[in-house]
SERO-288917 format. One record per residue (C-alpha): residue in one letter; z, y, x; residue number from 1. Coordinates in steps of 0.2 Angstrom, whole numbers. Last residue first. Example, Ala and Ser with C-alpha at 12.3 -4.5 7.8 and 13.67 -1.06 7.14 Angstrom:
# residues 2
node type: s&w: 36&v: -5&u: 68&seq: 2 $
node type: a&w: 39&v: -22&u: 62&seq: 1 $
END
This chain:
# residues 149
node type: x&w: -215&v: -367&u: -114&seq: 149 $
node type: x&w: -233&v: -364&u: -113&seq: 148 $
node type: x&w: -247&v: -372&u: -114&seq: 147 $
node type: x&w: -243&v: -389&u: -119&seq: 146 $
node type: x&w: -255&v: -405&u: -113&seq: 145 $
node type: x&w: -242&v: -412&u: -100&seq: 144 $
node type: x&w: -228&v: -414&u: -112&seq: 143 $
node type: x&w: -211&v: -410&u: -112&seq: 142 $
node type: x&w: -211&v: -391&u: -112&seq: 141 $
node type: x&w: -196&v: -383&u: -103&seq: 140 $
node type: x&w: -186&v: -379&u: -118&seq: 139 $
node type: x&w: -180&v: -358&u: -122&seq: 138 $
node type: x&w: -173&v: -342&u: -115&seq: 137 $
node type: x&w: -170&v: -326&u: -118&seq: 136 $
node type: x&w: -163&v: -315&u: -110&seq: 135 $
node type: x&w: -162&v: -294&u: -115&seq: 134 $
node type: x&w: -156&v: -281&u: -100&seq: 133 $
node type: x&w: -149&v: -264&u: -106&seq: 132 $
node type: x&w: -154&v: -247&u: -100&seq: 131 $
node type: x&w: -173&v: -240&u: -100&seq: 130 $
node type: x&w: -174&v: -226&u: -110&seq: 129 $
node type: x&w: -192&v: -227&u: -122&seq: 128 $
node type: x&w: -204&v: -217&u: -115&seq: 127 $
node type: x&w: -219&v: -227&u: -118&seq: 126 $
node type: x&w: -220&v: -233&u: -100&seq: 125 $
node type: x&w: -200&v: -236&u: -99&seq: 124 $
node type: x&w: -187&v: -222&u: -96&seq: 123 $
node type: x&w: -174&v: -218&u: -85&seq: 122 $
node type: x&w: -185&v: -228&u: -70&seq: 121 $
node type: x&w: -175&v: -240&u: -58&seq: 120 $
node type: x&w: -176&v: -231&u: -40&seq: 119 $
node type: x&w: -156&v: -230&u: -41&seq: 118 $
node type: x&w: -153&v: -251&u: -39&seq: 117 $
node type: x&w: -137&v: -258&u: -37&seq: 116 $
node type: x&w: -123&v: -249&u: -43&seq: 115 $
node type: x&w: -128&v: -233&u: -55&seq: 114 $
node type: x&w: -147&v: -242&u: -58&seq: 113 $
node type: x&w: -138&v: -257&u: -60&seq: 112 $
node type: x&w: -125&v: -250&u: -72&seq: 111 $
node type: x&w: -139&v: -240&u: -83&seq: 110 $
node type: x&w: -148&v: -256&u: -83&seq: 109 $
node type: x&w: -135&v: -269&u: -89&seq: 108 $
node type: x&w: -127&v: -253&u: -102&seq: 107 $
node type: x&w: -128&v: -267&u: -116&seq: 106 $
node type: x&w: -128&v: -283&u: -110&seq: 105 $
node type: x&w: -142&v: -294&u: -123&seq: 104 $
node type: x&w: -139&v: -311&u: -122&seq: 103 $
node type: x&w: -149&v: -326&u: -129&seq: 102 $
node type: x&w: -165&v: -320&u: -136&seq: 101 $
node type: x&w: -175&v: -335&u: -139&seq: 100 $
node type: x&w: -191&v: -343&u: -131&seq: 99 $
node type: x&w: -205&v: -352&u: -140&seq: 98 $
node type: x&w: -220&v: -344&u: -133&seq: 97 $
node type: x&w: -221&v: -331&u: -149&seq: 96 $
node type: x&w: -204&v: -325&u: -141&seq: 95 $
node type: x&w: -211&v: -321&u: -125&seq: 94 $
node type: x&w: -225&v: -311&u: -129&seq: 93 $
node type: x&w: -214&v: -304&u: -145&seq: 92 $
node type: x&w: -203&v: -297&u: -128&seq: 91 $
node type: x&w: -215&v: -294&u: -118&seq: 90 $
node type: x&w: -224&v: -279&u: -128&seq: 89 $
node type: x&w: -205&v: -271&u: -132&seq: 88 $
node type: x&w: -202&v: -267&u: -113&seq: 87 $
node type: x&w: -188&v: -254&u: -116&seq: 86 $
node type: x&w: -175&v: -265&u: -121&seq: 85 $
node type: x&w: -176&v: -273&u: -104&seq: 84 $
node type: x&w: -182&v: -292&u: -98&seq: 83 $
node type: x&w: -173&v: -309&u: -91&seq: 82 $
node type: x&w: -177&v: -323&u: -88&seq: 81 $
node type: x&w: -175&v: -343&u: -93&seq: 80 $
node type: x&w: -183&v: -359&u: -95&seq: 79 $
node type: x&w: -172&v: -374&u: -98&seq: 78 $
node type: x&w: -176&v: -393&u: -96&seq: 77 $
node type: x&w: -180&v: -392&u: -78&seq: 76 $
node type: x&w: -186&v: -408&u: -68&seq: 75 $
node type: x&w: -194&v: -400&u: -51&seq: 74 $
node type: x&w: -212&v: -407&u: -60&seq: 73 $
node type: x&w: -205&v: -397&u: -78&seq: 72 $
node type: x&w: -201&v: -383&u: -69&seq: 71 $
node type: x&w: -218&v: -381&u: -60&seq: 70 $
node type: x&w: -226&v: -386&u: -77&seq: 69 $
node type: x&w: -217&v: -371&u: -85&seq: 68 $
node type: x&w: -223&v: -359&u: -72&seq: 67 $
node type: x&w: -239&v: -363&u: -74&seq: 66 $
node type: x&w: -240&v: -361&u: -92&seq: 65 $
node type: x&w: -231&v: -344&u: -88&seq: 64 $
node type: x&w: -243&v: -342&u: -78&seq: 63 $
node type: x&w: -256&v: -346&u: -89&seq: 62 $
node type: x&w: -251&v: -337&u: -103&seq: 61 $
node type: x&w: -246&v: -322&u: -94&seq: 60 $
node type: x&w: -267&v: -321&u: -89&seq: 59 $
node type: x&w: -273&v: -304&u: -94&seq: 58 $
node type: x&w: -264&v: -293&u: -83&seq: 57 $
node type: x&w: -250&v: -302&u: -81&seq: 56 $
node type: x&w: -237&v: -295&u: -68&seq: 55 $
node type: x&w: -220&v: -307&u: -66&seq: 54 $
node type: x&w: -205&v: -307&u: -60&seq: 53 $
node type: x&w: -188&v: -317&u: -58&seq: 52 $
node type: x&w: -193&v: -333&u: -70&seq: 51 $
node type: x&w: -177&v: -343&u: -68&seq: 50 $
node type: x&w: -180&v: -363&u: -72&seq: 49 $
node type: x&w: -166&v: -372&u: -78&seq: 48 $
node type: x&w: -158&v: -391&u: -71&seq: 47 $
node type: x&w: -151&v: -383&u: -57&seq: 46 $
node type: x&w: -160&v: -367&u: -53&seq: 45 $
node type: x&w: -178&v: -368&u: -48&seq: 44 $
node type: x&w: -185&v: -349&u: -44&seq: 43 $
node type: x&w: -200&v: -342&u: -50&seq: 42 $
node type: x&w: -211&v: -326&u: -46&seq: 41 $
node type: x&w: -226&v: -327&u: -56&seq: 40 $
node type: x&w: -241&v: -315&u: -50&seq: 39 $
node type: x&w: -258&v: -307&u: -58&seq: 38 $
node type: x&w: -276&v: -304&u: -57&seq: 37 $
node type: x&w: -278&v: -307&u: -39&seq: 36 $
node type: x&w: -296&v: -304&u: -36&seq: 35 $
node type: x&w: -310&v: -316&u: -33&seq: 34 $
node type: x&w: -318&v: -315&u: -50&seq: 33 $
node type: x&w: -301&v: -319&u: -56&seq: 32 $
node type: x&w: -287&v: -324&u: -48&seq: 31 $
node type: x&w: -268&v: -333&u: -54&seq: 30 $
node type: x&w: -254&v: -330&u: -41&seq: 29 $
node type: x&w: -240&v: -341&u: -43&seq: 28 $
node type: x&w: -222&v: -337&u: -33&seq: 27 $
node type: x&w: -208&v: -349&u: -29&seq: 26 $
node type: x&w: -193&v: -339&u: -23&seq: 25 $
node type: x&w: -190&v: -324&u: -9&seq: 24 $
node type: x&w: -202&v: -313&u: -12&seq: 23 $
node type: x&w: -193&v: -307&u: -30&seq: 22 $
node type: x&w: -178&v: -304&u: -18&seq: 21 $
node type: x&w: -163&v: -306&u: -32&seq: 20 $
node type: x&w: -151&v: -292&u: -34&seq: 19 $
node type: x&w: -136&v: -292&u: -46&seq: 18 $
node type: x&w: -126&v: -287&u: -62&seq: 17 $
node type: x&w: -137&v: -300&u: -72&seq: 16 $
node type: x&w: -151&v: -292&u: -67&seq: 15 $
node type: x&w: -158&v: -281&u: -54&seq: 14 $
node type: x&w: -176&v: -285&u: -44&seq: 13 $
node type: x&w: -175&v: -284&u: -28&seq: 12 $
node type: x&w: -186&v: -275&u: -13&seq: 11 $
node type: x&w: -199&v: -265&u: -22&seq: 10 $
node type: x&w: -203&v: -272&u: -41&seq: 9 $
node type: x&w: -222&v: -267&u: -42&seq: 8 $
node type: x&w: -227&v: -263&u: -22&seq: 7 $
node type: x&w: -215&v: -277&u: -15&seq: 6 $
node type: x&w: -223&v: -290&u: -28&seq: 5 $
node type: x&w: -240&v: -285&u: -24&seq: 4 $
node type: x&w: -237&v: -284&u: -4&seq: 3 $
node type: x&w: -230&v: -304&u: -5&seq: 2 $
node type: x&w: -244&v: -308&u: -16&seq: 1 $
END
């Protein structure tokens, strides 16, 4: 997992104006047919829970599952994380889970990639340029029997 999450997001992910080790928090790897199939990198924060990274594949729904009944068992109420403008697929993935844009900080990415991070990409898969940071955020699920957040 640790290789994975080097090789997609390098040393750090950038957001909020800072870097956070994506190796260094809770992680969840779901596996298919004896192959990793994709990675959730968590961390608990208080009372919210901060999903850092995650790679999908076919299975963001049961991470992110997963990652909310991590957060609900270490007590969170609030499940957060942050995305870029360019990355439209994940944000409706995230919004028909339940969460809500928050925040969006125009420029995030352009001032991370000047101050933080230079290897962050100018533009996104479809060529859209990469430069302000969405949140969104939402309830911790309360019952046992949700799948998702």
């Amino acid at each position: 997992m640790r290789r994975r999450l080097r090789a997609t997001w390098g040393d750090a992910v950038a957001r909020r104006g800072e870097l956070v080790d994506p190796t260094s928090v809770s992680a969840l790897a779901a596996y298919g047919s004896g192959s990793l199939v994709g990675i959730a990198a968590y961390a608990i924060r208080c009372d919210r829970c901060e999903v850092v990274a995650i790679e999908t594949f076919p299975t963001g729904r049961a991470l992110m599952a997963a990652v909310a009944q991590a957060a609900r068992v270490a007590g969170c109420t609030r499940l957060w994380l942050v995305t870029t403008n360019d990355n439209t697929d994940a944000l409706g993935f995230y919004q028909r889970l339940g969460l809500d844009l928050v925040a969006v900080r125009l420029g995030a990415v352009d001032a991370a990639r000047r101050d933080l991070k230079p290897q962050i990409p100018e533009l996104g898969v479809r060529g859209i340029p990469i430069r302000h940071e969405i949140e969104l955020e939402g309830p911790v699920a309360s019952g046992q029997d949700q799948e998702v957040p």
